[in-house]
C-alpha positions in Angstrom: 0.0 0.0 0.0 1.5 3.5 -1.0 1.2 6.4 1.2 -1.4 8.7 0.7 -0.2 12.2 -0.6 -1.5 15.6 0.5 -3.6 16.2 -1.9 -5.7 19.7 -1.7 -9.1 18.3 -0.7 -7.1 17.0 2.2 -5.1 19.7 3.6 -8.3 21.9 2.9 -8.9 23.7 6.6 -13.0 24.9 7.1 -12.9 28.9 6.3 -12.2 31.4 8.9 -14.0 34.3 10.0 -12.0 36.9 9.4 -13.8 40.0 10.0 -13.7 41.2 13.8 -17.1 41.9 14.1 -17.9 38.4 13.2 -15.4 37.0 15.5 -16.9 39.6 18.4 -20.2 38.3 18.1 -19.2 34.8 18.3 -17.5 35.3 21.1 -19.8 37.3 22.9 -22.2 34.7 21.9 -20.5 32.6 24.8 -21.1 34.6 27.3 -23.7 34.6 30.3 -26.2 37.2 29.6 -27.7 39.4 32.1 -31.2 41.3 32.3 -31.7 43.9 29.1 -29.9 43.8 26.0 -26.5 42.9 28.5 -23.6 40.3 28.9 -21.7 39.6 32.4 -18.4 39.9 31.5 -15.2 39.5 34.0 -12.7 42.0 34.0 -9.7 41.5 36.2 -7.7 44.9 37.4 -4.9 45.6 38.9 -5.9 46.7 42.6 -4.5 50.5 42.6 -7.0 51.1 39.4 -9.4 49.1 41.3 -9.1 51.1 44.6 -9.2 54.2 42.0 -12.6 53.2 40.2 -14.3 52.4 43.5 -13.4 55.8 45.0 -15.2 57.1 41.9 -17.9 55.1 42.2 -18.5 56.0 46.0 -18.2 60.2 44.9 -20.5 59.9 41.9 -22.6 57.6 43.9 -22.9 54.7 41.4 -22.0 51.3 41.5 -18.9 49.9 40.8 -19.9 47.6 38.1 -22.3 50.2 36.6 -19.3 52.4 36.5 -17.0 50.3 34.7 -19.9 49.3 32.6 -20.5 53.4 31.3 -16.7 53.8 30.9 -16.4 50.8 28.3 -19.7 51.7 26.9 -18.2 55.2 26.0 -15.0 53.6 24.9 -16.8 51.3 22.7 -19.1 54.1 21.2 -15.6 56.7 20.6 -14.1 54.0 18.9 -17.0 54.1 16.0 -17.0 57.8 15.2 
């Protein structure tokens, strides 16, 4: 029996998504989803920007998550324009 050669219907990979928004929605796809139009997503900071969000948070009277959540929404919504 003779080895079988790569032939390119067998090195053929399934095609890749290659635009980000396509990837971004699959991924976010994954993720738990919360009340309204929302996904929980974990963020991990470093505990001197933590400490400096949750002062913030206490002086504008907000939540911490809520806080964090307003400052990535503007992020996001800059980043179109």
């Amino acid at each position: 029996m003779t080895p079988r050669r790569n032939t390119p219907q067998a090195n053929k990979k399934a095609p890749r998504k290659s635009l980000p928004d396509e990837l971004a929605r699959d991924a976010v796809a994954h993720e738990k989803t919360a009340p309204g139009d929302r996904v929980e997503i974990r963020v991990r900071l470093r505990k001197p920007v933590a400490e400096a969000l949750t002062a913030r948070a206490v002086r504008e009277e907000k939540n911490l998550s809520a806080l964090v959540a307003e400052i990535l929404e503007a992020a996001a919504t800059k980043g179109k324009s």
